[in-house]
Every structure is written in C-alpha cells, then in structure tokens.
C-alpha positions as CSV (number, residue, x, y, z in Angstrom):
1,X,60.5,104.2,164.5
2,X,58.2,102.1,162.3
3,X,54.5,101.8,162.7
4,X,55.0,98.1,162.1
5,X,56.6,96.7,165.2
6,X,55.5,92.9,164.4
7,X,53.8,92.5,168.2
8,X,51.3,92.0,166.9
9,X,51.5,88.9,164.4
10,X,50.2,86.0,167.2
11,X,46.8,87.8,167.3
12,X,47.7,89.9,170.3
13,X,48.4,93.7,170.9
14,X,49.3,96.5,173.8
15,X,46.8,98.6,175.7
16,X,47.8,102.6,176.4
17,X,47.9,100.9,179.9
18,X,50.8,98.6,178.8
19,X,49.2,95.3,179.0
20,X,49.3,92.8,176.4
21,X,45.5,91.2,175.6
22,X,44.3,89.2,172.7
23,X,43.2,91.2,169.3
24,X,40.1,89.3,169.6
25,X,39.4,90.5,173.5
26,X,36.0,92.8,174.0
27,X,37.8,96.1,174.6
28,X,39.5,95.7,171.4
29,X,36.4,94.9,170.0
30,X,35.2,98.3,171.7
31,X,37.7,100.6,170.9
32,X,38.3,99.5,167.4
33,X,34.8,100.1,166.7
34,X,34.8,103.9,168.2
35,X,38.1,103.8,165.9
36,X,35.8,102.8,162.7
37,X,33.2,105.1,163.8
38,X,35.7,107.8,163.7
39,X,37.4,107.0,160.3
40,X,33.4,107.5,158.7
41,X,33.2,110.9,160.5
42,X,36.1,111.9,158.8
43,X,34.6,110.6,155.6
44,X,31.5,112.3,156.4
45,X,33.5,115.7,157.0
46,X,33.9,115.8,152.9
47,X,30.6,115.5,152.4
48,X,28.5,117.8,154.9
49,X,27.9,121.0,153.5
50,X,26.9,122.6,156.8
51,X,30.1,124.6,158.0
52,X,28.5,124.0,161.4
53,X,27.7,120.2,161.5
54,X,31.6,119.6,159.8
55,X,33.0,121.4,163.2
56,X,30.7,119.5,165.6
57,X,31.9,116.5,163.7
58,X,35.7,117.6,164.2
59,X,35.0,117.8,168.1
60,X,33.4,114.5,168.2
61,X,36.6,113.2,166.5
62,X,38.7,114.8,169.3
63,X,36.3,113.2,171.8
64,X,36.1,109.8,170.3
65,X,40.2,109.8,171.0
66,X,39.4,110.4,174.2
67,X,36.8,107.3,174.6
68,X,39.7,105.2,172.7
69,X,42.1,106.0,175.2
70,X,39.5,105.3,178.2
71,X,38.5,102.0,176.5
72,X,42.1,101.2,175.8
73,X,43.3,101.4,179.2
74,X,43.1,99.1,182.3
75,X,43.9,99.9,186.3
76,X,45.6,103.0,185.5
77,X,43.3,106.3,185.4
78,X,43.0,108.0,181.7
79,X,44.2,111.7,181.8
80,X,41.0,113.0,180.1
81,X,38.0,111.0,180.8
82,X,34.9,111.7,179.7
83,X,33.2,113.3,181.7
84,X,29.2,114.7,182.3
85,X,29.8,117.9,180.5
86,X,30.6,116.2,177.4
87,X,27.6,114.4,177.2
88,X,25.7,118.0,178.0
89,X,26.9,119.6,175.3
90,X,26.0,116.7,172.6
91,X,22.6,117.2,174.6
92,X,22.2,120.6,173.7
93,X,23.2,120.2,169.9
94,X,20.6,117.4,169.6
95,X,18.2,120.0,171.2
96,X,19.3,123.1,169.0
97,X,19.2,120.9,166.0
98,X,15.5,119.6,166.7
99,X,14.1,123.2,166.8
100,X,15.3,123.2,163.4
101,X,14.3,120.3,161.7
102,X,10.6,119.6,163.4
103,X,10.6,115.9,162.9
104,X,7.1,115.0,161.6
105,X,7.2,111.1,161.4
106,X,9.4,108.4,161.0
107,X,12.3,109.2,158.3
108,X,14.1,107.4,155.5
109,X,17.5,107.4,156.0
110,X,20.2,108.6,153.4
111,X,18.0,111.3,151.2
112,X,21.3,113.3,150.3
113,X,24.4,111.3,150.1
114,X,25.8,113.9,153.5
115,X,23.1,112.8,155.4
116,X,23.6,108.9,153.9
117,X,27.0,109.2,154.9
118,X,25.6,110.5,158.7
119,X,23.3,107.7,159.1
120,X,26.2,105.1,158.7
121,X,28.3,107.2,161.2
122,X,25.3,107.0,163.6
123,X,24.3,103.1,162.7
124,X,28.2,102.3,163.8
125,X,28.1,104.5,166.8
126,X,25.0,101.9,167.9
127,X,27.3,99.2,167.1
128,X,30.0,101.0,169.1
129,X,27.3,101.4,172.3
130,X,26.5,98.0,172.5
131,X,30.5,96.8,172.3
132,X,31.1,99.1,175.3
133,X,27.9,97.7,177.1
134,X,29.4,94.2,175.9
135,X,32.3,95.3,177.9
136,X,31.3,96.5,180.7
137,X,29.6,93.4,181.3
138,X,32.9,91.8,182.1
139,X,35.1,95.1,183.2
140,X,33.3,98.4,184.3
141,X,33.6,101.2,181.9
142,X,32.9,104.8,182.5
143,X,29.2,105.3,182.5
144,X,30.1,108.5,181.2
145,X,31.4,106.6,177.9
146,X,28.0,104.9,177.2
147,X,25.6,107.7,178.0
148,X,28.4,109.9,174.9
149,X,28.3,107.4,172.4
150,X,24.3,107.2,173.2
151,X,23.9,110.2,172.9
152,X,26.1,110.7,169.6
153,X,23.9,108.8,168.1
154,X,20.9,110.6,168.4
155,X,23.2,113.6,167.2
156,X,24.3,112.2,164.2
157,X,20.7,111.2,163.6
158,X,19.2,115.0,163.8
159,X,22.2,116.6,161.9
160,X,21.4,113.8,158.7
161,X,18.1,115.4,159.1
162,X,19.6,118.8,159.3
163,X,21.9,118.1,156.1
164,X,18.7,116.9,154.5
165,X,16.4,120.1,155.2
166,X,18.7,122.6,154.1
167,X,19.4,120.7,151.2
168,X,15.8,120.2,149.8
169,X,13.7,117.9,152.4
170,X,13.6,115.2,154.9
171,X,11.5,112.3,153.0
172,X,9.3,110.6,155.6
173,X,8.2,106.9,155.5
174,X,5.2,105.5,154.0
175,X,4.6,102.5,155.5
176,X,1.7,101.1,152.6
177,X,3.7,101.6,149.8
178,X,4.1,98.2,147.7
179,X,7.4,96.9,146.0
180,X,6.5,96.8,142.3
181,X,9.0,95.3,139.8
C-alpha cells in the first residue's frame, strides 16, 4: 500500500476518527503543528549532548503521538489520552532541571547550537498551545492536552539552559547594550 493515496488532492484529508475535514480546518492546523514540533525534537536529538535531556526528548516524541492522535480524532474516545500524570512528570523535570541551572535573569536564547536547536522546539510548542486553544474555542479539547504542551514548553526552555551550563554558560541579557555597526 502506498503512502500516496491521492485523498487528499481537493485540499481535504481523514481524521484517525474517520471523518473527512478540510486541510485548512483548525485541528489540522493543531495537530500538524504538534507534528512540526516533533520533527525539530528529533532534529534536536542529534544535537543535545546530555544523554539525559536526548531520552526526555524521545518520551516527549512518544507523547506528542499521543496528543496527535487526540487532536486527530472526533466523537470517538482516543485509546491513550493524555492524562494528569503526564503533565506531572514534565513538572518534575522542569523542577529537577531548575535546581541545576539557578536561573539568574532573563537569558539569550541559542548560546550553543543544542540549546539554539531547543529554543526553536520550545518557540513551536508555543505556537502549537495557542493552535489547540484556537481549537478548543470551537470543539473542546482535552484540558489535559493544553496544560502538556504548556508545560513542554517550559521544559524545553530549562533543558536549553541545561545544554548551555554544562557546555560553558548560560549568557544573560543586557538590556543597555547599543547596536554598533
């Protein structure tokens, strides 16, 4: 069976539920940005050098599936929602990693190119929250869903600056200095 079916030529395409909605629709819009969010995770994978971080990113991959499936289905219960325990333990990482890095001021992003690549992931998971609160405007969503993608945000924020302190310093902002040709 071919991965090009043609269904989807007219500008429409099938939910995991089965029904057909326009490529343009807001949950496409929702789950094909959690879907570019976790294509740059796995780009970000290659370039973390914390064994840790890269297997925290791997089960946010696995999760993000999950939120695609959710976000992809209508009037018919997903199998593995997410659920409050998920959100918990991205809660506790953000926590563990703050201990570490003792955040002293307001940062600028991309000091190593890991931590670059970490700050796009998180700048499209903000993007991703406010698709899925763009949706649930007209459908309801799993609060669940908002309060992960959140809350990987904030993750993906404290891990750049984790990439960044083991690999020579976070550089802070100074907000006098002048542009100078």
């Amino acid at each position: 069976m071919s991965i090009s079916t043609k269904g989807g030529d007219k500008g429409m395409t099938s939910l995991w539920s089965g029904q057909r909605i326009k490529k343009s629709d807001i949950r496409v819009e929702s789950y094909g940005t959690v879907d570019e969010l976790d294509s740059h995770i796995g780009e970000a994978k290659h370039f973390v050098k914390l064994t840790k971080i890269h297997d925290i990113l791997e089960e946010i991959q696995n999760k993000l599936m999950r939120i695609m499936g959710e976000l992809a289905s209508v009037d018919k219960a997903f199998v593995t929602p997410i659920e409050a325990s998920d959100i918990d333990k991205l809660t506790d990482c953000v926590h563990h990693f703050e201990e570490k890095v003792q955040l002293k001021g307001f940062v600028v992003p991309g000091n190593t190119l890991q931590s670059a690549k970490l700050d796009v992931c998180r700048t499209i998971a903000r993007r991703a929250e406010r698709r899925i609160i763009e949706l649930n405007n007209h459908a309801e969503v799993n609060p669940n869903i908002i309060a992960f993608v959140n809350r990987l945000s904030d993750l993906l924020y404290i891990m750049a600056r984790e990439e960044e302190r083991n690999d020579g310093g976070i550089k802070y902002k100074n907000i006098d200095t002048k542009i100078e040709c």
